[in-house]
C-alpha positions in Angstrom: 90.3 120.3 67.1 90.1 123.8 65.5 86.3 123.0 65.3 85.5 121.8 69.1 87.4 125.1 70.4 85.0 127.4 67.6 82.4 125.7 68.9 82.8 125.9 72.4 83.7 129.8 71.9 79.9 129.9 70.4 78.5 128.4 73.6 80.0 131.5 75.0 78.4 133.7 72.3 81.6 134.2 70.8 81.4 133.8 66.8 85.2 132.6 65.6 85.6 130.2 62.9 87.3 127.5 62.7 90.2 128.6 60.0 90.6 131.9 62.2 94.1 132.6 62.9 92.8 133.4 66.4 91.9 129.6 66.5 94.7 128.4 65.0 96.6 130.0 67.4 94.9 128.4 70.8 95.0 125.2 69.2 98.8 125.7 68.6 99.5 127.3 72.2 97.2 124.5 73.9 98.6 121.7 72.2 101.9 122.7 72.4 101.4 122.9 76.3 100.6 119.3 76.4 103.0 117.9 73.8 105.5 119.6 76.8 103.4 117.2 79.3 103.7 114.1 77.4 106.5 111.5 78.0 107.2 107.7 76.9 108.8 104.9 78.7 112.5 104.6 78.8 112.7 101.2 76.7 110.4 103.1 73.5 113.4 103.8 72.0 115.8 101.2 72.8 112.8 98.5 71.2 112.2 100.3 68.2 115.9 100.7 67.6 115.9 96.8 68.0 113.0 95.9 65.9 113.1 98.9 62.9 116.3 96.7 61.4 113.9 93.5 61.1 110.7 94.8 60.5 108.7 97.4 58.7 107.4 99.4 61.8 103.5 102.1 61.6 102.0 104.1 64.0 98.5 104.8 64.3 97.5 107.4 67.3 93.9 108.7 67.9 95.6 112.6 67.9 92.9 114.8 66.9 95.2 117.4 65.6 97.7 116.2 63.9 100.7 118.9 64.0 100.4 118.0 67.9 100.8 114.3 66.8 104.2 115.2 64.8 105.1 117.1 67.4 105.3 114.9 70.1 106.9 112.1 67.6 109.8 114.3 66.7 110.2 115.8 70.7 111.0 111.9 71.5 112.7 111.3 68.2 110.6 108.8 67.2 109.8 109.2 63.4 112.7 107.9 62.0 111.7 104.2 63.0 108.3 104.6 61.2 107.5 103.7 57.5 103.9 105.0 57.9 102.4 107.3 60.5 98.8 107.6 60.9 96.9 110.3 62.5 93.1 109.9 63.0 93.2 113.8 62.6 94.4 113.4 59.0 92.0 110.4 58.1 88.7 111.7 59.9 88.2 107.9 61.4 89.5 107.2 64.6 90.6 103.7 66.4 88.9 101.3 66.4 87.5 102.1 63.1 88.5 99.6 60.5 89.5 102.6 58.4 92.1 103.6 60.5 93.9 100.4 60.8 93.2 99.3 56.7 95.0 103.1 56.3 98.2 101.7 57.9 98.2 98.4 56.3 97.8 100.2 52.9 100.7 102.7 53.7 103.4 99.7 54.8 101.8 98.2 52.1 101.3 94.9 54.2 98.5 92.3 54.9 96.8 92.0 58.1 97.9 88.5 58.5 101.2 89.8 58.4 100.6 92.4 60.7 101.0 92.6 64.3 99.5 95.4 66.2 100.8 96.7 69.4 98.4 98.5 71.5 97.4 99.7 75.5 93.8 100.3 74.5 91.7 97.0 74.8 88.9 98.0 72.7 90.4 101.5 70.8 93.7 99.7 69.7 93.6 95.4 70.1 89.7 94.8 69.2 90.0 97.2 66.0 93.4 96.0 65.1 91.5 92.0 65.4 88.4 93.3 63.7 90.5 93.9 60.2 92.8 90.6 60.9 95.7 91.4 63.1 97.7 89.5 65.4 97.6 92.0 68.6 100.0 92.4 71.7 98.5 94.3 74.4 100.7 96.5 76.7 99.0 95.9 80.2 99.3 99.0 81.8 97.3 97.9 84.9 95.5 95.2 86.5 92.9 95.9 83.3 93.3 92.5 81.3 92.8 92.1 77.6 91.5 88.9 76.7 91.2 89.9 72.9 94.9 90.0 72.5 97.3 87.3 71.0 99.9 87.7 73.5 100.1 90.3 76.6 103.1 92.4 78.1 104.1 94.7 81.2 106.7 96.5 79.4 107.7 98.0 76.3 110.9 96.0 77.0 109.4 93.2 76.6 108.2 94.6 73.1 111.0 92.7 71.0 110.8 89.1 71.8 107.0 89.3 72.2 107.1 90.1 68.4 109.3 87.8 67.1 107.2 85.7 69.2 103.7 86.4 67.8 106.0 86.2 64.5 107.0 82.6 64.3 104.1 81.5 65.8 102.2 82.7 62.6 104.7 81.4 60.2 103.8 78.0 62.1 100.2 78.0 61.1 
């Protein structure tokens, strides 16, 4: 992120680097303006509460700069349900590269046929989580359909028993 705003200051003829405080700085003030926009559905918590007991939970988000990504996981009080969090802006690969997604399963040290990965992005999250071997449940946020995906849901409420769903249906093969 620290490069695109350098470099966008250059189309300006403005000469900052990237590792400039001055940069650091905007990035910091910009991001921390949009962390401030962000919010999550009221059943996030309630879910991961419900599933962290019974299963070993990751996150993998496409944040470009990651002390944004931390951010916005500790304002919701989120990181205490995750074993491994994955920032594209730490890994330089971003969803749906198979990198991203082989960089969580190494972290929960877990198997992609043991995995299941939850996702709202069709291509970005459920076609790169299938692409490395993942079951997939797609959160349909619209009237956008994701055939790709194992199993489909409205809401994250319905997060919990669509897992344990997706869950005995693979010990069944």
């Amino acid at each position: 992120m620290r490069e695109r705003v350098s470099d966008t200051l250059l189309r300006f003829n403005h000469r900052v680097p990237p590792a400039s405080d001055t940069i650091r700085r905007a990035v910091d003030a910009y991001v921390n303006l949009y962390v401030n926009t962000l919010t999550v559905d009221r059943e996030v918590e309630s879910s991961l509460a419900e599933l962290a007991p019974e299963y070993r939970l990751g996150l993998v988000t496409n944040f470009s700069y990651p002390p944004g990504a931390y951010r916005t996981i500790d304002r919701f009080g989120l990181r205490r349900f995750f074993e491994a969090i994955v920032v594209s802006g730490e890994l330089g690969w971003r969803k749906p590269s198979p990198r991203i997604f082989e960089a969580a399963l190494s972290r929960l040290s877990s198997g992609p046929g043991e995995t299941v990965f939850v996702g709202d992005d069709c291509e970005a999250d459920i076609a790169g989580a299938r692409e490395v071997g993942m079951r997939t449940i797609f959160v349909q946020r619209g009237p956008v359909k994701c055939e790709k995906a194992d199993l489909t849901i409205r809401s994250i409420a319905e997060l919990p028993s669509a897992i344990r769903q997706i869950s005995k249906d693979s010990q069944q093969l």
